[in-house]
C-alpha angles and dihedrals in degrees: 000000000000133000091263095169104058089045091049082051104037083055096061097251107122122084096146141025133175092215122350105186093053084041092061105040084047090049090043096044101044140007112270121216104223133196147202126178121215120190113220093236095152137357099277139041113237136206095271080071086062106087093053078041096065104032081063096048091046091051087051099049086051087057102271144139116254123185130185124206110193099197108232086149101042090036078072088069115027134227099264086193114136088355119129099202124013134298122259096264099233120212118235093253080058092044087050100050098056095053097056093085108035105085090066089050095054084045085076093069104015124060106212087177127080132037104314092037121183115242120224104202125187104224084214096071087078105022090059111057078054110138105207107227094044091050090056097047093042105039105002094057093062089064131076127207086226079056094042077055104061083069110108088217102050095032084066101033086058093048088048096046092234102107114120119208089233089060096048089062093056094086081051095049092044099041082051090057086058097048090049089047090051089042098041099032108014087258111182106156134062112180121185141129131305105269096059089059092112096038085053091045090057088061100046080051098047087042089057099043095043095040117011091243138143118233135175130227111201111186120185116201117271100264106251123185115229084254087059096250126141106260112251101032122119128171085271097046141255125000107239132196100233112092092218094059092035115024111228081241079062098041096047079049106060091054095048091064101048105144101262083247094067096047101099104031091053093047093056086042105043101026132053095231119141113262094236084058096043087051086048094059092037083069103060117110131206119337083000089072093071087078091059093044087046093051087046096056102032083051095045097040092052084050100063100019112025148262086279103056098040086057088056099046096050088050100047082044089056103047090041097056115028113314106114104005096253099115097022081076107037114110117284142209144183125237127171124254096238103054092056081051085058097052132242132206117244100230091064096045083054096061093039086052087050090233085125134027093216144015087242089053085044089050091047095051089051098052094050095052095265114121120065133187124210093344086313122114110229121209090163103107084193093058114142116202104217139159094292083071094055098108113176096350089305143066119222125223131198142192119191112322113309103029114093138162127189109215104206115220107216 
């Protein structure tokens, strides 16, 4: 075993821990079997999962146990953490949807082959089977409301009259994961971010009352940008982790234009660099910096999609904004900010740019595999060309092979 915890540490993921000195001689002595839950919420994870994500990957890879719960049970319900109103209550067919193409998401960062495989578990294989009056006079009866209340998120839900009473049962669902993992695979430790800290606490406590055990909760910070954003956010939207919902272009993207002051600390967060190598990079100034961007978003994009398709998007990166010339002199204009927030569809952008003579000619190029938009082919003739396609204060055009025009975003 390897020493986890300092890595986990070193890396800049713990915020929080229960009880860190028993946590690291348990972690240094055995080998400890680790969970995080994920509600199927939509079809896809996004990047807001990663950092659980890789907690998890870095505690395998030390020879450790990972376990994933994706919550058909509690995605009934719906985490009302950090919500001001309710949750869309899902169906089950929704619920069930949105689970089918998760587990090769989390593949690319758990191996659930080989000797120490990670287990994906459907919390609604035991939840569900749940009879309701057994469930409140064997787990709800360890729990207090005074105790509920101490929750940030009840506490001013209740203030505000918006808590629902299905909400309220969500801590007592998730704590009871904890306790079945630690029943059913000798689970004793939940990571997740910071703002599941109570919900994970309430499982250590219902562990030790139910069964006299000890249990860890491991919290890492909630990810912010140096402008103060939520990581992973973009105008559009979040970034997800399907390639059919965020290209693997966007996705390199996103990564490329990480503000310089999150370089370093992304790259030790969202890659498996060595730290000697990430501190090297955090060190680059000015046009230097690029290097460290470039190894960010190649790293991050063949993580999640692959060694293929982070070849291509650098590449496509490369040759789009600056690599080899092509686009850096190609014509220019200016258009105002606010009329790409508006939308515009890109049959007409293709004529003003010139790209086209006419909107029938634009059409035409569109629907035989001609006009491309930031390095991607489009074949949608509906396409609007809006402010997720703004790259580097600009979006690039491009008819055929050779014929490209930079629209300046001012």
């Amino acid at each position: 075993m390897t020493d986890v915890f300092d890595t986990l540490k070193e890396r800049g993921f713990i915020f929080l821990v229960s009880d860190e000195e028993r946590l690291r001689a348990a972690l240094d002595r055995e080998q400890v079997t680790a969970y995080a839950g994920y509600d199927p919420t939509a079809p896809s994870l996004h990047m807001g999962h990663l950092v659980s994500i890789m907690m998890l990957a870095h505690l395998q890879r030390a020879g450790h146990r990972p376990i994933v719960v994706v919550g058909g049970g509690t995605g009934m319900v719906g985490d009302p953490t950090d919500k001001t109103e309710m949750r869309k209550l899902l169906t089950i067919e929704e619920i069930q949807a949105n689970m089918a193409g998760l587990r090769p998401q989390f593949g690319r960062y758990l191996s659930f082959d080989g000797d120490k495989p990670a287990v994906m578990l459907n919390n609604a294989d035991w939840l569900l089977p749940l009879g309701y009056l057994e469930f409140l006079r064997d787990i709800g009866r360890h729990f207090t409301v005074n105790q509920l209340l101490q929750h940030s998120t009840y506490r001013e839900r209740v203030e505000a009259g918006s808590l629902n009473f299905i909400e309220v049962n969500y801590v007592l669902l998730q704590a009871y994961d904890f306790l079945h993992l630690h029943r059913e695979y000798g689970c004793t430790l939940q990571v997740g971010g910071a703002d599941q800290w109570f919900n994970i606490l309430a499982g250590t406590e219902l562990i030790r009352r139910v069964e006299g055990g000890q249990a860890f909760a491991l919290v890492a910070p909630l990810i912010m940008t140096a402008s103060g954003g939520k990581m992973g956010k973009t105008a559009a939207g979040s970034v997800w982790l399907d390639p059919v919902l965020t290209s693997p272009y966007e996705y390199y993207q996103y990564w490329i234009n990480t503000a310089d002051a999150d370089v370093e600390r992304f790259l030790a967060l969202f890659t498996f660099l060595d730290m000697e190598e990430v501190r090297r990079l955090g060190r680059l100034q000015g046009a230097d910096l690029r290097e460290a961007k470039e190894m960010l978003a190649f790293e991050a994009t063949k993580l999640t999609h692959g060694e293929q398709a982070a070849e291509e998007a650098r590449g496509a990166s490369r040759a789009l904004f600056g690599g080899d010339g092509q686009a850096e002199g190609a014509p220019a204009s200016s258009m105002d900010a606010r009329r790409i927030a508006a939308g515009i569809e890109l049959a007409d952008l293709l004529v003003e740019t010139g790209l086209a003579p006419s909107k029938r000619a634009a059409r035409d190029l569109i629907r035989q595999g001609g006009a491309y938009l930031n390095g991607e082919r489009v074949d949608a003739l509906d396409t609007l060309v809006n402010e997720r396609h703004v790259q580097d204060g600009a979006v690039l055009l491009r008819a055929g092979k050779k014929r490209y025009h930079r629209v300046i975003v001012e």
